[in-house]
Backbone as JSON, one array per atom type, in Angstrom:
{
  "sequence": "XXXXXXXXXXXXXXXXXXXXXXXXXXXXXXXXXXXXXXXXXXXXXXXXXXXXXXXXXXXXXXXXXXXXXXXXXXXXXXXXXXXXXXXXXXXXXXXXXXXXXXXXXXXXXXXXXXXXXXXXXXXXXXXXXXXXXXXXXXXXXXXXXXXXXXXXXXXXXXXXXXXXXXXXXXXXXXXXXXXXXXXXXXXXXXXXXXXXXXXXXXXXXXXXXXXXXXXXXXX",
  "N": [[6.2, 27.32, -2.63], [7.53, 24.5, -1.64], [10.37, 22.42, -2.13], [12.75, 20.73, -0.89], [14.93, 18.58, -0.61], [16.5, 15.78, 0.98], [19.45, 14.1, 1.07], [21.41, 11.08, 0.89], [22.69, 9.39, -1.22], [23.49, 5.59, -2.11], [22.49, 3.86, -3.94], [21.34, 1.49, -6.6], [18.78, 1.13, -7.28], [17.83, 3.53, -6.42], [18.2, 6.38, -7.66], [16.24, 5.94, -9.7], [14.01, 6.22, -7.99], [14.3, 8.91, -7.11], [14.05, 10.58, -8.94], [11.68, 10.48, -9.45], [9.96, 11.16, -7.25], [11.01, 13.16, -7.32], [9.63, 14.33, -9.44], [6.85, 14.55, -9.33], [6.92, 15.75, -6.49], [7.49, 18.2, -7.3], [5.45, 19.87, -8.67], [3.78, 20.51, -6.45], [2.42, 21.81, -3.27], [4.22, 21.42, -1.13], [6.39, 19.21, 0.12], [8.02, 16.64, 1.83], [10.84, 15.37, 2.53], [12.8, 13.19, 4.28], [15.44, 11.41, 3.97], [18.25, 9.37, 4.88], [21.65, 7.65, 4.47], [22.68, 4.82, 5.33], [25.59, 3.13, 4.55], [25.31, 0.36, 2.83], [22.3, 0.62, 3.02], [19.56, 2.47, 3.12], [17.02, 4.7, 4.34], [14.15, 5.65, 4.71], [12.39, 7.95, 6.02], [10.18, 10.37, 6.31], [7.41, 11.71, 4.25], [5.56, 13.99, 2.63], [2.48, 15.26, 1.24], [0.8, 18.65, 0.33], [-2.42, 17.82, -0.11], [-2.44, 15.63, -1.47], [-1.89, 13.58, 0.7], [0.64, 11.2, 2.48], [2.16, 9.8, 4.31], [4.79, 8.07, 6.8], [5.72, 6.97, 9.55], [8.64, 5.81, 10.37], [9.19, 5.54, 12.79], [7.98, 5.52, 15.28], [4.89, 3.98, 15.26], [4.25, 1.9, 12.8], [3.22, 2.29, 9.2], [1.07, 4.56, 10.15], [-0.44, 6.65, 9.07], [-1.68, 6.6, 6.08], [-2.78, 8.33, 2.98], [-3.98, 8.42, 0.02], [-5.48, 9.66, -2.34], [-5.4, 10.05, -5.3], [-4.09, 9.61, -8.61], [-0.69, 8.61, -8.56], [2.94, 7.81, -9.15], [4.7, 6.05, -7.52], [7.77, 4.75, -5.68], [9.43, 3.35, -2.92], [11.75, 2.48, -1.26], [13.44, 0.44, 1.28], [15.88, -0.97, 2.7], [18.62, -3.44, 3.85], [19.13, -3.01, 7.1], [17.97, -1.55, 7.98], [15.34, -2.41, 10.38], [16.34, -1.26, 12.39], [14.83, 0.86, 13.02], [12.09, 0.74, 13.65], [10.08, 0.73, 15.86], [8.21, -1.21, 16.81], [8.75, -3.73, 15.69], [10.97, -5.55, 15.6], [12.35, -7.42, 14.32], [12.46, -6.72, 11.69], [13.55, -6.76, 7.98], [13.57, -5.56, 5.36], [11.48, -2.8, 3.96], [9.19, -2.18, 1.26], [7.34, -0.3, -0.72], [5.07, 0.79, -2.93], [3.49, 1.74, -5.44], [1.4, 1.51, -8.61], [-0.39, 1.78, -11.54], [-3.28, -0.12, -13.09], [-4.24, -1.26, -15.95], [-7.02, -2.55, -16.13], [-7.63, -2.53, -13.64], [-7.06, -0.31, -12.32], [-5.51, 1.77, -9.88], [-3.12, 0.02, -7.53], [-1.57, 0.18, -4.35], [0.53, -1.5, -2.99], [2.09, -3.31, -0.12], [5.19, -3.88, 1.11], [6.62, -6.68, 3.27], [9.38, -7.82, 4.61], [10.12, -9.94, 7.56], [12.16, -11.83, 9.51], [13.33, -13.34, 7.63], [11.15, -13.81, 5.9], [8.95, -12.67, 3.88], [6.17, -10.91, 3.23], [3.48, -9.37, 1.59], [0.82, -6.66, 1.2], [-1.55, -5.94, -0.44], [-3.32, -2.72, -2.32], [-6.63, -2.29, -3.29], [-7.71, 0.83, -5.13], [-9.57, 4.0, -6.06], [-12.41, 5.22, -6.58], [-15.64, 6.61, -5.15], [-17.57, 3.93, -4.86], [-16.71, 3.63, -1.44], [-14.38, 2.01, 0.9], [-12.97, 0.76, 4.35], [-10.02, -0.3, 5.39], [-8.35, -2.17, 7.16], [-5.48, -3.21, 8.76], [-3.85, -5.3, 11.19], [-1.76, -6.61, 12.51], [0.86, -8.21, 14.04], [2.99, -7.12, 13.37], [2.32, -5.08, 11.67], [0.53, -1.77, 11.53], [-1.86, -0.75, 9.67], [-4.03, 1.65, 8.32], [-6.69, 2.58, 5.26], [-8.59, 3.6, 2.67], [-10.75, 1.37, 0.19], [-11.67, 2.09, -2.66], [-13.74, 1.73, -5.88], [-13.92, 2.22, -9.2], [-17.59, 1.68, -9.82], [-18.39, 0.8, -12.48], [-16.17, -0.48, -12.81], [-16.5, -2.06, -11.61], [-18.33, -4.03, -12.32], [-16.67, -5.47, -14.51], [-14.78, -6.93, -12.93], [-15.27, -7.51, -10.46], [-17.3, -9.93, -8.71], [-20.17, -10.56, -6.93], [-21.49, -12.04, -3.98], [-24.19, -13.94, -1.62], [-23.09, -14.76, 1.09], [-21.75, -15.23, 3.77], [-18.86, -13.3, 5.27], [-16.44, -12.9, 7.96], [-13.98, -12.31, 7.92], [-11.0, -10.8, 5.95], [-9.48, -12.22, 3.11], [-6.18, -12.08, 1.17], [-5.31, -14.07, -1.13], [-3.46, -15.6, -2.6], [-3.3, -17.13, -5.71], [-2.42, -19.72, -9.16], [-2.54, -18.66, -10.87], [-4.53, -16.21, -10.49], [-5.61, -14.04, -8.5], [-7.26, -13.88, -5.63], [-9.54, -12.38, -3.83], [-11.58, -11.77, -0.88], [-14.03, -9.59, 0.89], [-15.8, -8.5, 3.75], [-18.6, -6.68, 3.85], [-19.39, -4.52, 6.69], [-22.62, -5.26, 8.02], [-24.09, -5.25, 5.59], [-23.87, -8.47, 4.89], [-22.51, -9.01, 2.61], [-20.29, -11.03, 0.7], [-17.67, -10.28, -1.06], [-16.15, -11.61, -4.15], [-13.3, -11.67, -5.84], [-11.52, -11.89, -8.92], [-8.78, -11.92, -10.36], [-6.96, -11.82, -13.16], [-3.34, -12.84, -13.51], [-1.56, -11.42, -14.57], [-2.25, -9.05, -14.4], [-1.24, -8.3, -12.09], [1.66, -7.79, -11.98], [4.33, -6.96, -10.17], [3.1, -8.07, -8.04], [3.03, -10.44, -5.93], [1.76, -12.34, -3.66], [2.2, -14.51, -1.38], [1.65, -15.27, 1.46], [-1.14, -16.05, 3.14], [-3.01, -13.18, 4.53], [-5.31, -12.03, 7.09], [-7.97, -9.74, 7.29], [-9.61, -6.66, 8.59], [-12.51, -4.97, 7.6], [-14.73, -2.34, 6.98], [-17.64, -1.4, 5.71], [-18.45, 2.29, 4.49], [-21.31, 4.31, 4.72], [-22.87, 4.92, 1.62], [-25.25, 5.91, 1.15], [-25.92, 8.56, 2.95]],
  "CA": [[6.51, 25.93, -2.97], [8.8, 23.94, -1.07], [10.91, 21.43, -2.51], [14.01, 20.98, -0.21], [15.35, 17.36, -0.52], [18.28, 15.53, 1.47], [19.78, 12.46, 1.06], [22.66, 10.48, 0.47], [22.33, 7.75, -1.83], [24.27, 5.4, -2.76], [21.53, 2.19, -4.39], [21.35, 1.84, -7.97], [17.55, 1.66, -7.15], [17.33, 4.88, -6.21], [18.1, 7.17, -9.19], [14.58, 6.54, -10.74], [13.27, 6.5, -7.42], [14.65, 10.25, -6.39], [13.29, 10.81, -10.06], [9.96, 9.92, -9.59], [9.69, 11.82, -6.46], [11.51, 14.8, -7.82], [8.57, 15.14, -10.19], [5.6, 14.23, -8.39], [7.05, 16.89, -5.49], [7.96, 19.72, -8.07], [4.23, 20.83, -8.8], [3.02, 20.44, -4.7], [2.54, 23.24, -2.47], [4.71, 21.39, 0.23], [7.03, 18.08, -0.2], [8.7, 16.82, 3.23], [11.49, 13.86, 2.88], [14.07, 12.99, 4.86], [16.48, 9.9, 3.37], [19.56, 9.01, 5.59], [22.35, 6.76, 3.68], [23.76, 3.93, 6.07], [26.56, 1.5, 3.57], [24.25, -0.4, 1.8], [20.84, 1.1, 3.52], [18.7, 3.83, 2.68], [15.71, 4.85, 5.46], [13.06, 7.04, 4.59], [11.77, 8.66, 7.38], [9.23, 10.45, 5.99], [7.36, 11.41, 2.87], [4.47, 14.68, 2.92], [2.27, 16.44, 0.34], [-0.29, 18.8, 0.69], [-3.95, 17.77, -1.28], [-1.99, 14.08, -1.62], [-1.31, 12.83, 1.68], [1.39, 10.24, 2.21], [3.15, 10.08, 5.28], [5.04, 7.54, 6.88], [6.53, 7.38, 10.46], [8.83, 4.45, 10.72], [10.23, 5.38, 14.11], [6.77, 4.82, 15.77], [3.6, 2.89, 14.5], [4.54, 1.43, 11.09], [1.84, 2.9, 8.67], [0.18, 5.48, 11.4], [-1.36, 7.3, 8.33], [-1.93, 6.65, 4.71], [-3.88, 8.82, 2.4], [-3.54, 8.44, -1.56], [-7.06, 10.16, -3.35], [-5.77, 10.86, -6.97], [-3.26, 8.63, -9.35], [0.33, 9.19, -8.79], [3.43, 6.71, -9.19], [6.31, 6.23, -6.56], [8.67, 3.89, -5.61], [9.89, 3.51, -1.85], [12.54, 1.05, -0.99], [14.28, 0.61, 2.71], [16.27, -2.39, 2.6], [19.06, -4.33, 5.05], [19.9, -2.06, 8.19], [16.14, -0.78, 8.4], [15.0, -2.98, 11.21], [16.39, -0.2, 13.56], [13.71, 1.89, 13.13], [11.0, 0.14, 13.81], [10.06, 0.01, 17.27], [6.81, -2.76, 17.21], [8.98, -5.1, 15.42], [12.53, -5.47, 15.66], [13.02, -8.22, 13.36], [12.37, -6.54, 9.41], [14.93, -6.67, 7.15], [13.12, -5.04, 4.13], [10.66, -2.74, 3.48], [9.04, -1.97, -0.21], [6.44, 0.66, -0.45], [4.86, 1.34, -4.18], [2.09, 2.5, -6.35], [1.32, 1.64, -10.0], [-1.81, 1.92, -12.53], [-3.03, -1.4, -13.67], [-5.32, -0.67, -16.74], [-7.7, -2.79, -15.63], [-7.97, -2.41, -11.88], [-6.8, 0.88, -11.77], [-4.6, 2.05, -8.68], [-2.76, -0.93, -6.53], [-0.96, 0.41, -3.88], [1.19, -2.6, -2.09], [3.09, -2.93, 1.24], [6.29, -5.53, 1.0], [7.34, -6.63, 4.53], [10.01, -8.99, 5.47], [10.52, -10.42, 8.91], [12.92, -13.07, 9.71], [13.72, -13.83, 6.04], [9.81, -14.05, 5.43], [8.5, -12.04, 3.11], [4.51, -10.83, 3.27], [3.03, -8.34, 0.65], [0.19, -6.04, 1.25], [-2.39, -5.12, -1.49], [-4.73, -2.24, -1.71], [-7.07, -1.61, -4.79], [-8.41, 2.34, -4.9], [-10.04, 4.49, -6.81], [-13.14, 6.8, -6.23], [-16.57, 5.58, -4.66], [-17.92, 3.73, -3.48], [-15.41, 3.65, -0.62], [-14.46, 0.84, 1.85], [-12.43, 1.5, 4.88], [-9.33, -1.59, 5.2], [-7.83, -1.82, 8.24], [-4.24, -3.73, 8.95], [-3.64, -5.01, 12.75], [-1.08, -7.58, 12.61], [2.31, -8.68, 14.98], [4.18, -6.55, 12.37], [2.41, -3.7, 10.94], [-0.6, -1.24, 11.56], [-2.3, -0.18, 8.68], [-5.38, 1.89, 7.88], [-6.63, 3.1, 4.14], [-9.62, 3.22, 2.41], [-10.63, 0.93, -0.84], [-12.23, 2.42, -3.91], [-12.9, 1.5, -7.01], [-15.63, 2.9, -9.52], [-18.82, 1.11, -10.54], [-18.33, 0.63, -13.75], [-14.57, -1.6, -13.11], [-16.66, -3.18, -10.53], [-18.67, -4.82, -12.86], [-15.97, -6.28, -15.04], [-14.05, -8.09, -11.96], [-15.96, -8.05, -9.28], [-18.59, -10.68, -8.76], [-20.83, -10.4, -5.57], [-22.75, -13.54, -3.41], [-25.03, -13.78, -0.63], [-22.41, -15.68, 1.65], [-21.25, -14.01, 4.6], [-17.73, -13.92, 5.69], [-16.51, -11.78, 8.72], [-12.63, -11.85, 7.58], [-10.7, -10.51, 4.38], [-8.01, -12.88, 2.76], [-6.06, -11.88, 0.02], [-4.83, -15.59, -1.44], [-2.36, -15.82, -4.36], [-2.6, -18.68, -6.67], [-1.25, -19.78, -9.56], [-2.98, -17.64, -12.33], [-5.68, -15.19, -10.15], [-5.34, -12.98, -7.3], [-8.26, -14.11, -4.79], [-9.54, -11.43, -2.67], [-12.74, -11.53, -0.14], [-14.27, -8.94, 2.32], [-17.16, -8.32, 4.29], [-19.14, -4.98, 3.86], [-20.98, -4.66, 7.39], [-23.85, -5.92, 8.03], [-24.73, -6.09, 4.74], [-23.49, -9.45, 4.6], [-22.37, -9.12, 1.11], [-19.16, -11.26, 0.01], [-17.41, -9.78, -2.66], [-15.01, -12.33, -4.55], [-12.39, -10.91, -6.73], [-10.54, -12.81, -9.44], [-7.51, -11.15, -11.28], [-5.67, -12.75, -13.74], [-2.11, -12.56, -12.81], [-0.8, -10.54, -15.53], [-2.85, -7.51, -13.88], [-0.53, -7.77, -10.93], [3.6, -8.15, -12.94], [4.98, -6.75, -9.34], [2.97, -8.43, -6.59], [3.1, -11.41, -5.53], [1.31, -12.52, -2.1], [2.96, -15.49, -0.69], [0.7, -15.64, 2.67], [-2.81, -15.34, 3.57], [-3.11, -12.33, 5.76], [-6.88, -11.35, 7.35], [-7.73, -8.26, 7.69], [-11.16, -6.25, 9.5], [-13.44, -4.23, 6.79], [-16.08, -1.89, 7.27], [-18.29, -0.22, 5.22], [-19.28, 3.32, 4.87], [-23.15, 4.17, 4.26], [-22.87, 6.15, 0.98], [-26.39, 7.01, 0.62], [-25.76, 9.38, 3.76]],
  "C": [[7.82, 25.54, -2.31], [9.09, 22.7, -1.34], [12.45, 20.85, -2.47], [14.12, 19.59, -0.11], [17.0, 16.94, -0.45], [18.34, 14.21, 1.92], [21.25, 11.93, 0.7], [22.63, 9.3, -0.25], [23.42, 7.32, -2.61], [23.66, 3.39, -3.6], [21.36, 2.56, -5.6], [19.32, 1.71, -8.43], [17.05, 2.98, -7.24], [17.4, 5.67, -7.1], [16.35, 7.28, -9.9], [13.31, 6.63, -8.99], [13.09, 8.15, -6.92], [13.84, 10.82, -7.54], [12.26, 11.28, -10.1], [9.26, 11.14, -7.91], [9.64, 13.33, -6.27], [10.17, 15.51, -8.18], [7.29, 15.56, -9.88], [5.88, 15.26, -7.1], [7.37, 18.27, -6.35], [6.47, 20.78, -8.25], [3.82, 20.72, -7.8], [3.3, 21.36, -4.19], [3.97, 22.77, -1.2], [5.12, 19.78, -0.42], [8.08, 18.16, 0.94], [9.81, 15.57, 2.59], [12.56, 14.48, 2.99], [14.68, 11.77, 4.66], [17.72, 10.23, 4.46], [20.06, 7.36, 5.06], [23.31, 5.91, 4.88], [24.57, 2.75, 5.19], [25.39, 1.47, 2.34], [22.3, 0.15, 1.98], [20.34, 2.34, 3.24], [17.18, 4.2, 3.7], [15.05, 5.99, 4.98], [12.48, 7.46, 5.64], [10.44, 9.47, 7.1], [8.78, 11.11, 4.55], [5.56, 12.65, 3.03], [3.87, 15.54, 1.67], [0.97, 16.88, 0.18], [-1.54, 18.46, -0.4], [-3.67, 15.86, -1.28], [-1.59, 13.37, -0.34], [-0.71, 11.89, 1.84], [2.29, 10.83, 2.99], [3.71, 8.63, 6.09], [5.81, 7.57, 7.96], [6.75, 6.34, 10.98], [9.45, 4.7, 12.16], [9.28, 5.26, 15.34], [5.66, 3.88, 15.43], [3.83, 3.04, 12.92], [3.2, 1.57, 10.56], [0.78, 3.7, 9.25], [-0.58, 5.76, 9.95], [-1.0, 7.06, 6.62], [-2.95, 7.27, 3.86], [-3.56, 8.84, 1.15], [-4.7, 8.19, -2.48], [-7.21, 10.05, -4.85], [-4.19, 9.54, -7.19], [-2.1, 9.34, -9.64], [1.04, 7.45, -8.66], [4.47, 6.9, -8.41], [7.04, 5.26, -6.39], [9.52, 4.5, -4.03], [10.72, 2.41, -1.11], [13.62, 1.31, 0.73], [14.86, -0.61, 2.92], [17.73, -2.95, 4.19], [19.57, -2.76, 6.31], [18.24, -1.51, 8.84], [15.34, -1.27, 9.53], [15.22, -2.47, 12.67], [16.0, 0.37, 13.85], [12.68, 1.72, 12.75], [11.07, 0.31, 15.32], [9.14, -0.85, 17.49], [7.56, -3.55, 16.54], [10.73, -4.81, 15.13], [13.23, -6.37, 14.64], [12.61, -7.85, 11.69], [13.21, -6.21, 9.41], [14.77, -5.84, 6.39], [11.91, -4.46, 4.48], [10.42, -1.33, 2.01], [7.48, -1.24, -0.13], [5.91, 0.79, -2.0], [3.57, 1.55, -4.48], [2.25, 2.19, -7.32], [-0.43, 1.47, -10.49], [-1.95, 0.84, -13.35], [-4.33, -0.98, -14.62], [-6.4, -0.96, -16.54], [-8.31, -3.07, -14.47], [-7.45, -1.49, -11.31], [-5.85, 1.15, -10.8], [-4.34, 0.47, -7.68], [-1.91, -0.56, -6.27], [-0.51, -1.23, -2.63], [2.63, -2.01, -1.26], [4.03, -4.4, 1.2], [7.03, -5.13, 2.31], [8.47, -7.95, 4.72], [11.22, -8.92, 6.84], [11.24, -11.75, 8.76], [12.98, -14.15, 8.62], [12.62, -14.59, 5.39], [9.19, -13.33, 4.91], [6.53, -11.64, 3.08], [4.41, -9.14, 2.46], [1.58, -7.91, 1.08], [-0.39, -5.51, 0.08], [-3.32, -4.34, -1.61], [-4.78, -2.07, -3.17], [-7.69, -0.48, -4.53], [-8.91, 3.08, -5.59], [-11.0, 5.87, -6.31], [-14.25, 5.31, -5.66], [-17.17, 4.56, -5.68], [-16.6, 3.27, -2.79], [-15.73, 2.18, 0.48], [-13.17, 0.98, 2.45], [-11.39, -0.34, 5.06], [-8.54, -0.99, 6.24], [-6.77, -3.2, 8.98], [-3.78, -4.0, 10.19], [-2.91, -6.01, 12.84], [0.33, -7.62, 14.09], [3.0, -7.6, 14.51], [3.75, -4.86, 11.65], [1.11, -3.02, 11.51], [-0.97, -0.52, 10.61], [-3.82, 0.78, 8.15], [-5.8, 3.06, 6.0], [-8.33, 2.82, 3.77], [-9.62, 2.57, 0.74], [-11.43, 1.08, -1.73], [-12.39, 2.24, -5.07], [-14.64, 1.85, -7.66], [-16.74, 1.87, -10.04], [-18.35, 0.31, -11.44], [-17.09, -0.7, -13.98], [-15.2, -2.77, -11.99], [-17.42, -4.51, -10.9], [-18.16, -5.83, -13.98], [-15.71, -7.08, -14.17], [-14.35, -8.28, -11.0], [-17.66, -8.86, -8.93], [-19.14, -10.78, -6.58], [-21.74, -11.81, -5.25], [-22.91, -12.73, -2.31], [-23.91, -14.21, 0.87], [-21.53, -14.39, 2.25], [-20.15, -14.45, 5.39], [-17.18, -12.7, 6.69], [-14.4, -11.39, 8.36], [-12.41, -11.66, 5.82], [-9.37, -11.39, 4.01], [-7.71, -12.16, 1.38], [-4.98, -13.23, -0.27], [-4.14, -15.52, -3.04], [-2.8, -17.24, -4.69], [-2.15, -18.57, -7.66], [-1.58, -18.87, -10.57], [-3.98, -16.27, -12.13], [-4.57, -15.0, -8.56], [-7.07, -13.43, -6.53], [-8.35, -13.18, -3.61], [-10.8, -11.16, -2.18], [-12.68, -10.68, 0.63], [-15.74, -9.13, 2.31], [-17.33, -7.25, 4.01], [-20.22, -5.36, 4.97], [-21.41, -5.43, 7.74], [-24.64, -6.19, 6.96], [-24.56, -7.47, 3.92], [-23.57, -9.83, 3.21], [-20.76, -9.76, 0.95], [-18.39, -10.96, -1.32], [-15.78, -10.63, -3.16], [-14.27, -11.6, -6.03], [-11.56, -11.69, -7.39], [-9.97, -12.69, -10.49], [-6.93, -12.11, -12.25], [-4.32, -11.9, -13.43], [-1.22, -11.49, -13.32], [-0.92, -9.09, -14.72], [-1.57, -7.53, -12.11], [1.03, -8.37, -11.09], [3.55, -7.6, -11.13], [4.42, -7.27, -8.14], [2.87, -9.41, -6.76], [3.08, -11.98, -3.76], [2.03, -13.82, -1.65], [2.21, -15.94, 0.48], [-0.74, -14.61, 2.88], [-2.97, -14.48, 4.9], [-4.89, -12.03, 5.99], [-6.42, -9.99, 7.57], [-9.36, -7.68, 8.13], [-11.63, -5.24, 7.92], [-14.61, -3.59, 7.19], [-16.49, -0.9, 5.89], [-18.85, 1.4, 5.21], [-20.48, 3.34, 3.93], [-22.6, 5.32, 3.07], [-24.15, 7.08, 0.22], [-26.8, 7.89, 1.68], [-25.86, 11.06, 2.86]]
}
């Protein structure tokens, strides 16, 4: 077991975040992070554990790999100075990385980006199958993950039509969370409509698209 952690912190954030990481890396065969403390800044560099995957390599392709199978909670904050280590986008100020368990929609892992004192949030919902592969290609970030969620939660909040749409928005308003994709070719729209409560920490601000594909799971 390796659980060798080095950092310098000096954010009154951090404390429950080193916390939270402490614990969640104490029972893992293998736990990688590297923190470097600039003033006011904090950079994570990266973030590894074996069975849980979760890696993060901001000094090339922002989000190269994301993998997060089973229900854990973290907290990842990189705030003013961080825009140095990026190389596809030179202008972020902030970025906010987390995980929490919403009782009724289970795992929402969100990505908080801001560029040029513009703020854009990233939402994934996850679970177990059926799976759906979500894939992030913007000016600003590259993202790929897959989106899961079981049966059973799918029939509380997720309502399905015939109506075929080839992009995914995720649209804030003022009391729901609005979220379409495509699956495929089986031109199935699946509309999603949260009440707001289910999401206390996100808050979308802009309509981002995004590409969707299905996998066949009666393979």
């Amino acid at each position: 077991m390796n659980n060798n952690f080095k950092a310098e912190v000096k954010s009154e954030h951090i404390p429950n975040f080193y916390e939270i990481m402490y614990n969640v890396g104490s029972i893992c065969p293998q736990v990688f992070i590297i923190a470097e403390h600039n003033k006011a800044s904090l950079t994570l560099t990266g973030y590894l554990e074996v069975g849980w995957n979760f890696l993060i390599d901001l000094n090339s392709v922002m989000f190269q790999s994301i993998n997060c199978p089973s229900k854990k909670v973290f907290r990842i904050e990189a705030d003013s100075g961080v825009s140095r280590i990026f190389q596809e986008s030179k202008h972020v100020t902030s970025l906010k990385i987390y995980e929490q368990i919403s009782s009724s929609i289970y795992n929402l892992l969100s990505f908080e980006v801001t560029e040029n004192g513009f703020k854009t949030i990233y939402t994934i919902v996850y679970n177990s199958v059926p799976e759906f592969t979500i894939e992030i290609n913007d000016d600003t970030s590259q993202f790929k993950n897959s989106w899961s969620v079981l049966p059973t939660v799918l029939e509380k909040w997720l309502s399905v039509t015939d109506e075929d749409h080839e992009d995914v928005y995720f649209n804030h308003g003022t009391n729901i969370l609005n979220i379409k994709f495509t699956c495929g070719d089986d031109d199935n729209d699946f509309n999603i409509d949260v009440n707001k409560k289910d999401f206390i920490v996100y808050n979308i601000i802009e309509q981002v698209q995004f590409k969707v594909t299905r996998q066949d799971l009666s393979v």
